[in-house]
C-alpha positions in Angstrom: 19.7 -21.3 -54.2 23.5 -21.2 -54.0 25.2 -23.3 -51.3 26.5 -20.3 -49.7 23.3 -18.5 -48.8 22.0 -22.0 -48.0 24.6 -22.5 -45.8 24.6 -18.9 -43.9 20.7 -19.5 -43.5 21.2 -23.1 -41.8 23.8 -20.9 -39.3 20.9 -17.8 -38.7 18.6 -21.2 -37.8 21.8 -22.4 -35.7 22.3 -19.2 -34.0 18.4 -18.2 -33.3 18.0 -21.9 -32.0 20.8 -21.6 -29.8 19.5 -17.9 -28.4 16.4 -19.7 -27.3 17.9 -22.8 -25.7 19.8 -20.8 -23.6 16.7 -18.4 -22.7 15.0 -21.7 -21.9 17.7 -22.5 -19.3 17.9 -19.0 -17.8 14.3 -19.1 -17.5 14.4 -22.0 -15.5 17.2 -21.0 -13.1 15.2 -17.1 -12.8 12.1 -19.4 -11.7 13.8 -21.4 -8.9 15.1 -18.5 -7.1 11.8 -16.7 -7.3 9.9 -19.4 -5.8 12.4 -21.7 -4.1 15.1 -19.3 -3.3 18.9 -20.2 -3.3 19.7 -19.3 -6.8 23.1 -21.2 -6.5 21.2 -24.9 -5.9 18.7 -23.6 -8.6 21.5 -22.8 -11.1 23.5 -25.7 -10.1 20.7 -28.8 -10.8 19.4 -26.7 -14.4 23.2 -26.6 -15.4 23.4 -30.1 -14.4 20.8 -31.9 -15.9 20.9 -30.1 -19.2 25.0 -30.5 -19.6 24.4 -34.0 -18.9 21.2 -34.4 -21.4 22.6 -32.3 -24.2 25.0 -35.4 -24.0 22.3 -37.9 -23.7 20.2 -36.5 -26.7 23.3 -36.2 -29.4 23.9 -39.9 -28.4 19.7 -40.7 -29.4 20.3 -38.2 -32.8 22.9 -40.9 -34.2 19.8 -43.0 -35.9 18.0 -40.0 -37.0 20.6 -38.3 -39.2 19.7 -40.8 -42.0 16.5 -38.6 -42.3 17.9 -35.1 -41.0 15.3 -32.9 -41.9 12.1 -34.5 -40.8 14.0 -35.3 -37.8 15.4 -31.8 -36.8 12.0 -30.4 -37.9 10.0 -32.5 -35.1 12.9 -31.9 -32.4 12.3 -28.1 -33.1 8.8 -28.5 -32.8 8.9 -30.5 -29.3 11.6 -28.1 -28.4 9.8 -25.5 -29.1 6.7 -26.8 -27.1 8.1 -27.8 -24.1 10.4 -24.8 -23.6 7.9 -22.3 -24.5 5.8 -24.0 -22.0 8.1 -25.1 -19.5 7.9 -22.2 -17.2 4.2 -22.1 -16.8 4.3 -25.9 -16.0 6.7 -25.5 -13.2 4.7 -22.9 -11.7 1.5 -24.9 -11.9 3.5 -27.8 -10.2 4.6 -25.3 -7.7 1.2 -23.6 -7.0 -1.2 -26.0 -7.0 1.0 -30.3 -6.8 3.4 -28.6 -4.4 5.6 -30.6 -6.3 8.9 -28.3 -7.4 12.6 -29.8 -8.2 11.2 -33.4 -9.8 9.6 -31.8 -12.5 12.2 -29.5 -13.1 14.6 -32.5 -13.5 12.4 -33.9 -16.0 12.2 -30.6 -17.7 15.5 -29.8 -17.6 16.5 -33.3 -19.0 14.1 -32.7 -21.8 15.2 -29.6 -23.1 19.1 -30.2 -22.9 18.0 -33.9 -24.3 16.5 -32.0 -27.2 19.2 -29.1 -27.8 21.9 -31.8 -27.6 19.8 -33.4 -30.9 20.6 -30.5 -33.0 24.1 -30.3 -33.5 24.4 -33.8 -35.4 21.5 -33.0 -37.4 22.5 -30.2 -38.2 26.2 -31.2 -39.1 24.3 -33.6 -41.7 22.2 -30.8 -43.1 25.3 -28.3 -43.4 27.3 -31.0 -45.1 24.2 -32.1 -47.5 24.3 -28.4 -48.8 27.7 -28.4 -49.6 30.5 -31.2 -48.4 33.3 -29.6 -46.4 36.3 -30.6 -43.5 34.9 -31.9 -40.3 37.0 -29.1 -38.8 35.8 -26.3 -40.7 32.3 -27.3 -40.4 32.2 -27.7 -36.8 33.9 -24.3 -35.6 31.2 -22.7 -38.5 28.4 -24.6 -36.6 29.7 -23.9 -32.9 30.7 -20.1 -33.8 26.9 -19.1 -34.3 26.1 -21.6 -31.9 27.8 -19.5 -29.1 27.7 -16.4 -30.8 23.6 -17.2 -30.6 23.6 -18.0 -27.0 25.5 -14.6 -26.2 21.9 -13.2 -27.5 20.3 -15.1 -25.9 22.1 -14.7 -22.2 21.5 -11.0 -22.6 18.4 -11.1 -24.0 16.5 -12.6 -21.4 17.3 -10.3 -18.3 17.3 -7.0 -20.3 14.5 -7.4 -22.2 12.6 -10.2 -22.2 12.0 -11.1 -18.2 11.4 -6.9 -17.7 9.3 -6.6 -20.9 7.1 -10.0 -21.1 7.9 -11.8 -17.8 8.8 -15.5 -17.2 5.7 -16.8 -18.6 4.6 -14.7 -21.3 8.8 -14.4 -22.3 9.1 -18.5 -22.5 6.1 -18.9 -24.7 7.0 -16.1 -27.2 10.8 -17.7 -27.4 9.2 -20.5 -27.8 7.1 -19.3 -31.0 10.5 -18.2 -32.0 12.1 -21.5 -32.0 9.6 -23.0 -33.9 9.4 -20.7 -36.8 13.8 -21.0 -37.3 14.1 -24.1 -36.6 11.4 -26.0 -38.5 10.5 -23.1 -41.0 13.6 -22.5 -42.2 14.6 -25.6 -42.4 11.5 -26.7 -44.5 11.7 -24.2 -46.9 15.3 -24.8 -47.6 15.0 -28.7 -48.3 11.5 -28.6 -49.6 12.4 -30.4 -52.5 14.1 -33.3 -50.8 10.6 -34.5 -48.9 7.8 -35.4 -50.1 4.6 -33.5 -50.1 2.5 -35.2 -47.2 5.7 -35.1 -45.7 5.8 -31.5 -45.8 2.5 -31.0 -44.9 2.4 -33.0 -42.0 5.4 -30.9 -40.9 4.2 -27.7 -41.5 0.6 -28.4 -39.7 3.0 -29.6 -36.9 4.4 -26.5 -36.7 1.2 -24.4 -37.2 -0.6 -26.6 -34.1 2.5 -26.0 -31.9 2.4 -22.1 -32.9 -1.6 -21.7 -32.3 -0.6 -23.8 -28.7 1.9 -21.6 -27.7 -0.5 -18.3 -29.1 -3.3 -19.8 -27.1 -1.4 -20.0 -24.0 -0.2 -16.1 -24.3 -3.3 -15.4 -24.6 -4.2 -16.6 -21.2 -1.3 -16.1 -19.8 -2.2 -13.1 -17.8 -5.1 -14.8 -16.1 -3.3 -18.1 -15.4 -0.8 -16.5 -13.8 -3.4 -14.3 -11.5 -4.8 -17.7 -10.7 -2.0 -19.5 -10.0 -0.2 -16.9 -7.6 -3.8 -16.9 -5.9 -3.2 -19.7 -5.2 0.0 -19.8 -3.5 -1.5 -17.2 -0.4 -4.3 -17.8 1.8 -5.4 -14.5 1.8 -7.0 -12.8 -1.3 -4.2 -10.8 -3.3 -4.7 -6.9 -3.3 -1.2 -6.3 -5.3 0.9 -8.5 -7.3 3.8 -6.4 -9.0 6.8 -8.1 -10.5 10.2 -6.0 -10.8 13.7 -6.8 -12.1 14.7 -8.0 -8.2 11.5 -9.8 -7.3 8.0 -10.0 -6.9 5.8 -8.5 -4.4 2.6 -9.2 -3.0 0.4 -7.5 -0.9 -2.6 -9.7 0.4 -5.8 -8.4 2.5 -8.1 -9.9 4.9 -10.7 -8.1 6.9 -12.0 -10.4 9.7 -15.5 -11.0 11.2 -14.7 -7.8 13.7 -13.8 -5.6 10.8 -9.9 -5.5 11.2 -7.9 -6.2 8.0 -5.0 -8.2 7.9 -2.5 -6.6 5.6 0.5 -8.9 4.9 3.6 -8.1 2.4 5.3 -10.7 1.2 8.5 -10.7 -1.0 9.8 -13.4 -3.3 6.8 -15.7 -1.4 8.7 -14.6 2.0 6.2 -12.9 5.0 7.9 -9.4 5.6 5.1 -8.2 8.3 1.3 -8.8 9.1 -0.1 -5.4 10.0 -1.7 -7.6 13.2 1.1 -7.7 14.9 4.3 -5.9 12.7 4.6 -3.3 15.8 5.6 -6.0 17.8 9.1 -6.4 15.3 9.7 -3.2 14.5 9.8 -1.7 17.9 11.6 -4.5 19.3 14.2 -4.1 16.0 14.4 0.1 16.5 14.4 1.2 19.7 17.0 -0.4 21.5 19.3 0.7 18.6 18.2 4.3 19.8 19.0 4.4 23.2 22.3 6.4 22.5 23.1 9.3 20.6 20.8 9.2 17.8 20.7 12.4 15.7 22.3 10.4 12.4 20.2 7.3 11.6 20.7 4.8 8.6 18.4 2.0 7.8 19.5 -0.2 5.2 16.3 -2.3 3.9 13.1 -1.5 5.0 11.6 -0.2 2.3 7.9 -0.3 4.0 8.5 2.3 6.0 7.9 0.9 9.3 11.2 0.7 10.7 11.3 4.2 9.5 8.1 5.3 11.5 8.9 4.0 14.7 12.9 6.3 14.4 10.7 9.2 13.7 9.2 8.5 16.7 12.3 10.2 18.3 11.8 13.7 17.7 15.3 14.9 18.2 16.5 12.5 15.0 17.8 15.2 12.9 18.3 12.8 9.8 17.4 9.5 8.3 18.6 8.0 5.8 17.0 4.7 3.9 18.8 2.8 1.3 16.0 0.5 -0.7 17.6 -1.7 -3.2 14.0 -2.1 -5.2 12.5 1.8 -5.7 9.5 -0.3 -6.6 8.9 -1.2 -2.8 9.4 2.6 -1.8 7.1 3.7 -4.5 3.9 1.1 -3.1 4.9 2.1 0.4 4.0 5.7 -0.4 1.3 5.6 -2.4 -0.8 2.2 -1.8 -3.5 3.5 1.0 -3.1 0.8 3.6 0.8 0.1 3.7 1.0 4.4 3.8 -1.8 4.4 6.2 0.4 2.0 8.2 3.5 3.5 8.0 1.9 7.2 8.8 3.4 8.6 5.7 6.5 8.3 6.9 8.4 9.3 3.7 6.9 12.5 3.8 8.9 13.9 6.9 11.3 16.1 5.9 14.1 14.7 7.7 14.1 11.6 5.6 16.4 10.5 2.2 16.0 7.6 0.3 18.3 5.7 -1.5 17.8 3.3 -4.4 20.7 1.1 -4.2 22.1 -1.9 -3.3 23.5 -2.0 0.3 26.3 -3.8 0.0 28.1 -1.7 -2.6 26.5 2.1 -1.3 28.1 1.3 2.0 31.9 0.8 0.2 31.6 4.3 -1.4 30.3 5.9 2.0 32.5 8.4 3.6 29.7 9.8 6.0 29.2 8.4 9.2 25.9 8.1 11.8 25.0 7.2 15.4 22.7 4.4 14.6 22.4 1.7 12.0 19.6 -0.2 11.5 19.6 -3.9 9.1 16.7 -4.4 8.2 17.6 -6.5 4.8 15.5 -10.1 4.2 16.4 -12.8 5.4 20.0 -14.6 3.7 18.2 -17.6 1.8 20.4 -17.1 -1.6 23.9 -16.2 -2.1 22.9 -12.5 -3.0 21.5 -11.9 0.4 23.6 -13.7 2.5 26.3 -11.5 1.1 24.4 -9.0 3.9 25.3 -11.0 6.8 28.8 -11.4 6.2 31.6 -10.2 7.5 32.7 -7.8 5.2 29.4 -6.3 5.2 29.3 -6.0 8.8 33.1 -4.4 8.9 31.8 -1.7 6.1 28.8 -0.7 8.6 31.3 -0.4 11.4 33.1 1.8 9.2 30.2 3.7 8.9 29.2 3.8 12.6 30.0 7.3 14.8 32.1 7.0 17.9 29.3 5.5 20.2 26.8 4.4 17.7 24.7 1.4 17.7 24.0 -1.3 14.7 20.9 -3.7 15.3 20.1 -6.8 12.8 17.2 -8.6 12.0 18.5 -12.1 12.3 15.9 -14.5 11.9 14.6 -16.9 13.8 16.8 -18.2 17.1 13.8 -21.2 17.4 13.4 -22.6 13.9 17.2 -21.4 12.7 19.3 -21.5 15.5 22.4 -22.1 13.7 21.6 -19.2 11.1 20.8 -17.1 14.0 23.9 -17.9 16.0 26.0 -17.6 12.7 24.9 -13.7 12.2 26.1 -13.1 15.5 29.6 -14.5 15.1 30.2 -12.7 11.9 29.1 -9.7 13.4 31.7 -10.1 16.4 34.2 -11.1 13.7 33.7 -7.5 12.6 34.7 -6.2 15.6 31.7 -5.9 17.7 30.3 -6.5 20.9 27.1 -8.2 20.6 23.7 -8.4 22.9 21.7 -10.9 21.7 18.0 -11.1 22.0 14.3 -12.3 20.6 11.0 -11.6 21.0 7.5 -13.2 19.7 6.0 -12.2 16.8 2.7 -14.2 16.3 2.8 -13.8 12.8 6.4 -15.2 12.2 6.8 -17.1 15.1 9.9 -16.5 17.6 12.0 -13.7 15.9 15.8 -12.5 17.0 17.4 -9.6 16.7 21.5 -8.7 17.5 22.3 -5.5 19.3 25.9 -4.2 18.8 28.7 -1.6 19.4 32.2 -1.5 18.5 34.8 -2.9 21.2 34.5 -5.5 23.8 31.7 -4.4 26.3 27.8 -5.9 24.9 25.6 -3.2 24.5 22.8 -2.4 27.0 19.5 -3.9 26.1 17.5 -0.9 27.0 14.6 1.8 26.0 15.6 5.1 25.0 14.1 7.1 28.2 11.6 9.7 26.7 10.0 7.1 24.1 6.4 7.2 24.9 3.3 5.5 23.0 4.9 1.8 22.9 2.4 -0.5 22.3 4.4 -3.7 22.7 7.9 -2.9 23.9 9.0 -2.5 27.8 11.5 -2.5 30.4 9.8 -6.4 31.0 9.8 -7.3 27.6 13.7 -6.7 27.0 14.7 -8.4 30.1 12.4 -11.3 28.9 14.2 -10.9 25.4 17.9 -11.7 26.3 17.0 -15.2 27.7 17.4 -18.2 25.5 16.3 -21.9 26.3 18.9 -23.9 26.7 18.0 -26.1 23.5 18.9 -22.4 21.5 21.2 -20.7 23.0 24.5 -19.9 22.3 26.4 -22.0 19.5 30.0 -23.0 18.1 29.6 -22.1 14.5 31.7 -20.7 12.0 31.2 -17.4 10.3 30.0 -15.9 7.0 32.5 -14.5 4.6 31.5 -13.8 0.9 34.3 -16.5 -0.1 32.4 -19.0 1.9 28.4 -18.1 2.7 28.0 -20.2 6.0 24.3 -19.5 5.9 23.6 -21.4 3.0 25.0 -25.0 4.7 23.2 -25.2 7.9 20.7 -28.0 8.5 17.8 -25.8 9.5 15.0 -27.5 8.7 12.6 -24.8 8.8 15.3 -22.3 7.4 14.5 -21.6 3.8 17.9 -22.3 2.6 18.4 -25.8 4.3 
């Protein structure tokens, strides 16, 4: 074969390795914010480790290049093993050990431990085809290196994670890897090995192939299993979409009452046992002015939305969803429709697939009431929703008069996140009323009730609301008083240049 083909097949094995080692590490950070949250610690400790082990493992490769081919062949081979399978090991540790950022150190270490092996051996092999200048053989080598990882980076969240998901999309990268970085390299120096060599190499690469085809293959019911058993109560839906993955579980007790619970990334969003108990706390007093014009940002399970059409004299409401997944199951899954009594059916309501944060800059219209329903900030991406900024571009939107409430987590178990929200959202501009109520299923839960200017907002019921099952005159005056162990507190706010809710020492916060 001439030494140029040779060559420019070496480079398709460089660039398709490096494709894959960078879907390995993608993978890996995707995974942590799923089930850990805080895709910036995630991001940082994968980055990390592998940086650091892609040094380690060129440092190990020095004695192997006297044998380069066997060598890269079983590197490509382990690669390809552990980081097709690295993905549905972390979520077995997660699910069933409880046991989450150790072993993704160790698997982080050994895939950047075994990427870092490549480029050395592969320098060798380049320069056994055809001796060239250290210089010219390295930006050749590092050109489809990068060029390779460019696939790769775009690769994984356009078609892979949406098309195969983080199991099924590891393993089949991982069948990838081992066919260009062992076949290829086989075939080309075949003649430079000797033949139980080569047999011993290409059964390797055959068992790692049939491991990786077996585990696809079951895939579908490991991962059934193994999200099973990360909820208590039997799962009724499990759907993953490209912003996270929901779960609807259901219980039905001795008495015959089912517990319907939707839960978001692994977070609790409401029990239907006691969800009226949040939502009519969260709506109501936001409705005790002038209320014709209603937004809701979040909420895409339609209960916020069916306690404002309580009011009949809301003329319009308008819900922005970032995940039209979550509108679609709350209109046409039985018991979260039966729940919400097919509330995206009235005619005054609009929905909105969008992201929050960036509908609200391009907003000219304005409404009476403004209701945040949004998860709670335990990543950068959502924490964005508590900042200032955020809370300035609502105010923006806000008629003269109008109300904003927040869902601001818990004032008991994150006192300082909770206290945070609320200085932001005077930061914006507002006056702020404070208050909480308890929620059985989540514990002690706050909320912030505000209005442009200087005067707090009266904690009150709109006057003609009628058929309350959890929300009265008693209740709100309860609501505004904090123990003195979490009340009010000196912290700083959160901007999008520095995300205070991410730092707090919250033990029980998700972030902390």
């Amino acid at each position: 074969m001439p030494a140029r083909v040779a060559r420019a097949l070496v480079l398709a094995a460089v660039f398709t390795c490096a494709a894959c080692g960078l879907v390995y590490e993608l993978a890996l950070v995707a995974l942590g914010s799923y089930l850990v949250g805080n895709s910036v610690t995630q991001a940082s400790i994968v980055l990390s480790v592998m940086v650091f082990a892609m040094g380690i493992g060129s440092l190990l490769a020095k004695p192997l290049q006297g044998r380069p081919v066997v060598a890269f062949a079983v590197i490509e081979g382990v690669l390809a093993l552990v980081g097709g399978l690295s993905v549905l090991v972390l979520y077995a540790a997660f699910a069933w050990v409880q046991v989450y950022e150790p072993v993704l150190v160790v698997i982080a270490f050994a895939v950047g431990a075994l990427i870092g092996a490549e480029i050395p051996l592969l320098m060798t092999l380049m320069q056994r085809i055809r001796r060239q200048d250290a210089g010219s053989a390295v930006a050749d080598l590092f050109a489809a290196d990068y060029v390779g990882a460019l696939l790769g980076g775009l690769a994984f969240p356009f078609l892979l994670l949406p098309t195969f998901g983080h199991i099924k999309g590891a393993l089949l990268v991982g069948a990838v890897n081992a066919v260009a970085g062992v076949a290829v390299v086989l075939w080309l120096f075949r003649d430079r090995l000797r033949r139980w060599t080569r047999a011993a190499l290409w059964a390797g690469m055959a068992t790692v192939l049939v491991v990786l085809g077996g585990t696809y293959a079951l895939a579908d019911r490991f991962e059934v299993t193994a999200r099973q058993a990360l909820y208590n109560d039997p799962i009724a839906v499990a759907e993953r979409t490209p912003y996270q993955e929901i779960v609807v579980t259901r219980k039905v007790s001795v008495s015959g009452n089912a517990d319907l619970r939707l839960f978001l990334n692994g977070d609790l969003q409401f029990s239907s046992v006691d969800e009226y108990r949040y939502h009519e706390a969260l709506v109501h007093p936001a409705l005790a002015g002038k209320r014709d014009r209603v937004l809701i940002l979040g909420g895409g399970d339609g209960l916020a939305l069916r306690e404002v059409l309580r009011h009949r004299d809301v003329r319009e409401v308008t819900l922005v969803e970032l995940d039209p997944a979550m509108v679609r199951l709350a209109r046409t899954y039985g018991p979260i429709e039966k729940l919400n009594g097919g509330a995206f059916e009235d005619p005054r309501v609009t929905t909105v697939a969008a992201d929050a944060f960036n509908w609200l800059r391009d907003l000219r219209a304005e409404f009476d009431s403004i209701i945040v329903d949004m998860p709670d900030p335990d990543d950068v991406a959502t924490a964005k929703l508590y900042s200032v900024e955020f809370y300035g571009m609502v105010k923006r939107a806000l008629a003269p008069g109008g109300r904003m409430v927040v869902q601001s987590g818990s004032p008991y178990f994150a006192p300082n996140s909770y206290w945070c929200i609320r200085a932001s959202i005077a930061a914006a501009g507002f006056a702020t009323t404070p208050y909480h109520v308890d929620v059985p299923s989540f514990g002690d839960w706050g909320f912030v009730l505000a209005e442009p200017g200087t005067e707090p907002p009266s904690l009150a019921l709109p006057p003609d609301v009628r058929g309350l099952r959890f929300l009265d005159g008693r209740v709100l005056e309860a609501a505004k008083v904090f123990p003195r162990d979490r009340g009010p507190r000196d912290v700083e706010t959160n901007t999008l240049v520095h995300p205070r809710l991410v730092d707090y020492e919250d033990a029980e916060w998700k972030l902390s």
